[in-house]
C-alpha positions as CSV (number, residue, x, y, z in Angstrom):
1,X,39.2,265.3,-55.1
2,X,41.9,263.3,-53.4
3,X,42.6,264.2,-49.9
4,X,46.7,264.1,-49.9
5,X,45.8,267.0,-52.9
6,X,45.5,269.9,-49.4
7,X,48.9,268.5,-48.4
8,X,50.1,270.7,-51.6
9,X,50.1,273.9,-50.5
10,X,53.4,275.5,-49.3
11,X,54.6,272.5,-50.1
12,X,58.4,272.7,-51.0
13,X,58.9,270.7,-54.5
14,X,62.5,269.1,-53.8
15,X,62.8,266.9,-57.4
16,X,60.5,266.1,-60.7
17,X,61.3,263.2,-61.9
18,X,59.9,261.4,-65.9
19,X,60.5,258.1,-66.8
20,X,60.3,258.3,-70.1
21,X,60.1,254.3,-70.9
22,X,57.4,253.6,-68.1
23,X,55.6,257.3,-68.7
24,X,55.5,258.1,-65.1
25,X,56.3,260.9,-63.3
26,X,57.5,261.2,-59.7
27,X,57.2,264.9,-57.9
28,X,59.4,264.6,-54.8
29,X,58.5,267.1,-52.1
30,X,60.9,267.8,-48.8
31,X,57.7,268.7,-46.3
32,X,54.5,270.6,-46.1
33,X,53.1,272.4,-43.6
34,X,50.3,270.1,-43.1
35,X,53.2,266.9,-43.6
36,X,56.8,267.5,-42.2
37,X,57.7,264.4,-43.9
38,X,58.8,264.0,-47.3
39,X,56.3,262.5,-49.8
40,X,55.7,261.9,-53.4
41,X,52.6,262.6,-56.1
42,X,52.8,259.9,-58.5
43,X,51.6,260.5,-62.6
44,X,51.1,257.2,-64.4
45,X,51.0,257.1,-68.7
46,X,51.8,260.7,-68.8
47,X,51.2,261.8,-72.1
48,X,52.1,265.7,-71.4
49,X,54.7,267.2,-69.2
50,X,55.0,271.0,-69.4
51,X,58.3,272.4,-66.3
52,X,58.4,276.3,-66.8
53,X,61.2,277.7,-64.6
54,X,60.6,281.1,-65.4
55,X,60.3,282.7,-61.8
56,X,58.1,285.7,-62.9
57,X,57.2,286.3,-59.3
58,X,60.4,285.7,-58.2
59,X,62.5,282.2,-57.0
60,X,60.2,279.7,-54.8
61,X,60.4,275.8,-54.3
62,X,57.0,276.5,-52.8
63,X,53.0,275.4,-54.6
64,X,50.6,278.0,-54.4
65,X,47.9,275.7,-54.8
66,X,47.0,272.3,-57.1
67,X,44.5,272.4,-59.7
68,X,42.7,269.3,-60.9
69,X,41.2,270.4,-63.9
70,X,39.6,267.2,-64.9
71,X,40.2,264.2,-67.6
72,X,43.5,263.5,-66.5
73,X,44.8,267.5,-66.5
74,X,46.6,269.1,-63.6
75,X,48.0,271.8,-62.7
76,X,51.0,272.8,-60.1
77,X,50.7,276.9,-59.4
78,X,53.9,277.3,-57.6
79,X,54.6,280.1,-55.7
80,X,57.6,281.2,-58.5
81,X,54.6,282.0,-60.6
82,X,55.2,279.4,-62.8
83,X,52.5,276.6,-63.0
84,X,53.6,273.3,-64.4
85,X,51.3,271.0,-66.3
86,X,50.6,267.4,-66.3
87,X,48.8,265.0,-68.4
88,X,48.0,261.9,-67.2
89,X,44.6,259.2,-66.1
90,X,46.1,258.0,-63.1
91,X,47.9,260.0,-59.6
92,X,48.8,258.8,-56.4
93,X,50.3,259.5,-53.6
94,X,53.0,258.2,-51.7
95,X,54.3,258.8,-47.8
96,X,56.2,256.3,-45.7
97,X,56.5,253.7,-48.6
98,X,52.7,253.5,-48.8
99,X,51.4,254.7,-51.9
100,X,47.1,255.7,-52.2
101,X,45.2,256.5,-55.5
């Protein structure tokens, strides 16, 4: 496992953005705990997107923890309760304009 993938927890999801044409998607955080600064996880050819905002445990912007569940399939937990799903063979990670797979 990736080592920007421990920056994820209580990390405070600021955007999610797909681009459908180039089937990449960008998930903009403000700061971590263990990162003040902003940074980005990077999905390329996503083939599955799934964004509950269903705040069963009530509203966060927070990740409880990030799952890689292997063959391209992640999870998000957030802290909301909601866990968003993500399809796709290749992640990266991108701080200060330098991006890392």
């Amino acid at each position: 496992m990736t080592s920007f993938i421990d920056k994820l927890h209580d990390a405070s999801l600021a955007t999610v953005a797909f681009d459908w044409k180039a089937r990449t998607c960008s998930f903009n955080f403000s700061g971590a705990p263990q990162s003040l600064e902003p940074f980005s996880v990077i999905f390329g050819n996503v083939t599955k997107l799934v964004v509950p905002a269903s705040y069963p445990w009530g509203s966060s912007i927070s990740v409880l923890e990030f799952r890689d569940k292997g063959e391209g399939l992640y999870e998000l937990a957030m802290q909301s309760g909601d866990t968003i799903v993500i399809v796709a063979p290749n992640i990266s990670f991108k701080a200060d304009g330098s991006a890392t797979a």
